[in-house]
N, C-alpha and C positions, 0 to 999 in steps of 0.2 A: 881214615875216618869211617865209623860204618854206616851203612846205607840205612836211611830213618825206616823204620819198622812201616811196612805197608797197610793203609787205614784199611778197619775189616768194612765189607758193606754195607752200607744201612739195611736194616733190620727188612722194611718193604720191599729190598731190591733181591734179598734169599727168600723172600715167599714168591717174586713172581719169579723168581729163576726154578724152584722147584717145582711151581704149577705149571710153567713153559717145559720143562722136561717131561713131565709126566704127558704134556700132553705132543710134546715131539716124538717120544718114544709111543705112543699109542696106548697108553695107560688109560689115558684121557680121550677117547675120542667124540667128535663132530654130533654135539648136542647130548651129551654126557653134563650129568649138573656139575655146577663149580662149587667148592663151601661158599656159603654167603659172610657179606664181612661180618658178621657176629661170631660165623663159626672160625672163621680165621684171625678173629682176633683169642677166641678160647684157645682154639689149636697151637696156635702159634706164641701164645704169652704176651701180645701186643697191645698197645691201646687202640680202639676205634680208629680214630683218624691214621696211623700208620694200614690198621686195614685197608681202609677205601684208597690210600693211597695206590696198593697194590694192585686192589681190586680195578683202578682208574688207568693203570699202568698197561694192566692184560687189557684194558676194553680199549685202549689208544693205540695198541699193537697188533688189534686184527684177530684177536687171540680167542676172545670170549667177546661172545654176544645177550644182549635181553632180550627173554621170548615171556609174552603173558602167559600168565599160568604156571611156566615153569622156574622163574630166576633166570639167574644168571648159568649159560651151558656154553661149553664151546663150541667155538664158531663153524658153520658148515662153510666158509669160506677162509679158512684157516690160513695161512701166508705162513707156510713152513719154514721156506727159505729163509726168510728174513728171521734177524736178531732181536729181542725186541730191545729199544731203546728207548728207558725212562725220558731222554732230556727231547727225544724226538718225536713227536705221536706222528702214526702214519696215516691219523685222519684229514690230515691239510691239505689232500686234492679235494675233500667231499665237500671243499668249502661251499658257503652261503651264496648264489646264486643273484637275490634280489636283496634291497636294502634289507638292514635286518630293522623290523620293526616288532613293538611290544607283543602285540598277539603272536610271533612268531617265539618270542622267548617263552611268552606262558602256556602255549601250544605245548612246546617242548621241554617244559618243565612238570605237567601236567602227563606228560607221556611217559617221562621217568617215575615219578611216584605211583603212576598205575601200574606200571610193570614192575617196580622195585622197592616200593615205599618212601616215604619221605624223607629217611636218612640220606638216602642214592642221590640227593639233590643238594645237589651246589653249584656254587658262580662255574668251578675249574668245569665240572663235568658237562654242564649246559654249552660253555663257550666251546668245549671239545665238540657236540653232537651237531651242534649248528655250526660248527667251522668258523670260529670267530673270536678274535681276542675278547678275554676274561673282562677288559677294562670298557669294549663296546656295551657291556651288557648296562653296566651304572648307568648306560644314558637313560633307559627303561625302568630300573627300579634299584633300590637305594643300599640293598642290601639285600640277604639272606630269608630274613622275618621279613622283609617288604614283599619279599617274590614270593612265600606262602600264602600271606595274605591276597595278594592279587589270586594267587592261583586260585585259592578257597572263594574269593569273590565271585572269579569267571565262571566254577563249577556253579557256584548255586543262579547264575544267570543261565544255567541252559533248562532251569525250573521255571514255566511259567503260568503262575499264579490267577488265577479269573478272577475279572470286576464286574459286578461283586462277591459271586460264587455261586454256593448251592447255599438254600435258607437254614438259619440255622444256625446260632455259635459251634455247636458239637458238631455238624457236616463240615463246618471248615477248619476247623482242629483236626478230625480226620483227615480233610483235605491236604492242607499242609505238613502233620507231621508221615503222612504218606509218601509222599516227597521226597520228603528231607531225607528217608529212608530210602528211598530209591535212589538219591547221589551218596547216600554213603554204601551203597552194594556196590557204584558202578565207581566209585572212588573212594576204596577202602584206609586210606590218609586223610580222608575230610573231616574226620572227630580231633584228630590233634591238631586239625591248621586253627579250631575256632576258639576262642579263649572268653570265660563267662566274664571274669573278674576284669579283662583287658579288651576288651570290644573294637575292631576295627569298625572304624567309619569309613566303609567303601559301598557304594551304591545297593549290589545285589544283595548282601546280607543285608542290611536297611531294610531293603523293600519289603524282607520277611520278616522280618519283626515289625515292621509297621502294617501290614496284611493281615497279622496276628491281632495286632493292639486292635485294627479297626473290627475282627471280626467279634469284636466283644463289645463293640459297639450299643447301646440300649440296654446294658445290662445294668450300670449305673456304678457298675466298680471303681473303686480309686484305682489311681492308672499305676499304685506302687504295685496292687493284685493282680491289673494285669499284665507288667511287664514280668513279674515273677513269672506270670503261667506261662505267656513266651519262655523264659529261660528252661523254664520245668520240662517243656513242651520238645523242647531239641537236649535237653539234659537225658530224658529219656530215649529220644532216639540216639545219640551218639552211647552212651551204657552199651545198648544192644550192641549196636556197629563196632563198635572199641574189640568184645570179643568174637566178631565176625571175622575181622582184621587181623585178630591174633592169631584164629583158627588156619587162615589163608596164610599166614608166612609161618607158621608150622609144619604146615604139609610141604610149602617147599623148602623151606628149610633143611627136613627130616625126608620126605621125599612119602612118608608114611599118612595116608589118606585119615578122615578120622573115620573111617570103617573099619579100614586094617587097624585105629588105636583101639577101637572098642573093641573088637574082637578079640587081639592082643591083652587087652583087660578082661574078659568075659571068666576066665577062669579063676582069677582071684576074686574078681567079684560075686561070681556062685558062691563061692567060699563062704565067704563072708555074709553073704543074703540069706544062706541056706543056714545060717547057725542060728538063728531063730532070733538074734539078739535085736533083728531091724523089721518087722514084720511088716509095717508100711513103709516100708520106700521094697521093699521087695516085691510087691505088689505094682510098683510104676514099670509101664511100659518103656526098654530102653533107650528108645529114639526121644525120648518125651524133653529131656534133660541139652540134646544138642539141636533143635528146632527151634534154632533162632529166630526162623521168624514168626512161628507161632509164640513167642515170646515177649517179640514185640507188638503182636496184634494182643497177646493177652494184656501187656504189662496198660497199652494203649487205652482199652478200653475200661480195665478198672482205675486207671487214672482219671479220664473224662469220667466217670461215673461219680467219683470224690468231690471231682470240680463243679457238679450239676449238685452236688446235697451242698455245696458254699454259694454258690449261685440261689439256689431254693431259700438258705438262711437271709442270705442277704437280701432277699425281696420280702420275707416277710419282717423282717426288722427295720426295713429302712420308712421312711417318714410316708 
């Protein structure tokens, strides 16, 4: 009778066994970046979730670590000896020490997306980092979407808001969407956790649209104009942030600064600028184009500027 044909590996279990070689043999070493699972799912012909598989496989095995700034590199405490083994993580001595309570999951789900982005975050990888079954975590939050929304909650609670403020609708329009731009620098995932069309009802983002609503207070707008300018109002800062965000997982992605891209480009673009076909934009300073945040300070203030000639219309029209 012949022997049944032996099952090939799953697909995740030949990416970390080739990334484990590369970096047993020293191909790879000790804080060397890892592809990210976007590139390892290109490289490799896989779908997404077979990446992070992988990618969850090395970070259970001691293998690769998250450092900010850089991604995903392998580990300065590398466990050579050992095999790594998909069904066994070798993080279950790091276990959870005190109860596990909700601020300790959104802590550490909050810590993952700053160093990783918000794909890097799930129930398997969170219950891995805290040392704690997958299924403790449901006591805390419902799901997936549940645990973004908390996390995007708690981010915009470490924003605190004055009552009543500085005088002034346009001082606190400044005030707030200044803010709001400062949690999406220092948490470059906060533009995809908020949803215009789908609105969580959780305390902290409340507070700021209703901070918003009151700072328009005496103006006599309908409250349809001014929830719209709240929405406009963080519409415009997440725009900016979105491609802050992009810029920031590019660089580590590619590993290539955007100084080194623009420089990289600087000779096709003489090219092209010096053929006389573009006479003004040849004339712009290069920096001009990736100073996001003078973009947002500009995009900021000729928006309030719109808002103050609808504000003006509507005081002299109304009764």
């Amino acid at each position: 009778m012949p022997s049944p044909t032996p099952r090939p590996d799953p697909p995740f279990r030949r990416i970390v066994e080739e990334i484990r070689g590369r970096i047993l043999t020293g191909d790879l070493r000790p804080g060397d970046r890892i592809p990210s699972v976007r590139q390892i799912a290109q490289r490799w012909g896989v779908a997404a979730a077979t990446a992070s598989r992988a990618m969850a496989t090395l970070r259970d095995s001691g293998l690769v670590e998250t450092t900010v700034g850089s991604g995903t590199v392998v580990s300065s405490h590398t466990r050579r000896k050992y095999p790594v083994s998909p069904a066994v993580p070798q993080r279950q001595a790091r276990a959870f020490k005190q109860p596990l309570g909700r601020m300790h999951v959104l802590r550490a789900a909050i810590a993952i997306a700053d160093a990783e982005g918000l794909d890097a975050v799930s129930m398997r990888r969170l219950a891995v980092d805290l040392g704690a079954g997958p299924m403790s975590l449901y006591r805390h939050v419902a799901n997936k979407d549940d645990l973004v929304t908390q996390m995007a909650d708690e981010v915009f609670g470490e924003s605190e808001l004055p009552d009543p403020g500085p005088p002034g609708w346009r001082a606190k329009l400044e005030l707030v969407a200044h803010q709001q731009w400062e949690l999406c620098r220092r948490h470059l995932w906060l533009p995809r956790a908020v949803s215009f069309t789908r609105p969580a009802l959780v305390p902290n983002m409340m507070a700021h649209t209703e901070w918003i609503l009151r700072a328009l207070d005496g103006l006599e707008l309908p409250m349809t104009t001014r929830i719209r300018e709240a929405l406009t109002l963080h519409g415009l800062v997440a725009t900016v942030a979105l491609s802050m965000a992009a810029e920031v997982e590019s660089e580590q992605e590619t590993g290539v600064t955007l100084d080194g891209w623009l420089l990289a480009q600087q000779k096709r673009a003489d090219q092209k600028l010096d053929s006389g076909r573009f006479p003004l934009l040849a004339t712009i300073p290069p920096e001009t184009a990736s100073d996001l945040n003078g973009l947002f300070e500009y995009g900021l203030a000729r928006h309030l500027d719109g808002f103050a000639t609808l504000v003006q219309g509507h005081a002299r029209t109304r009764p």
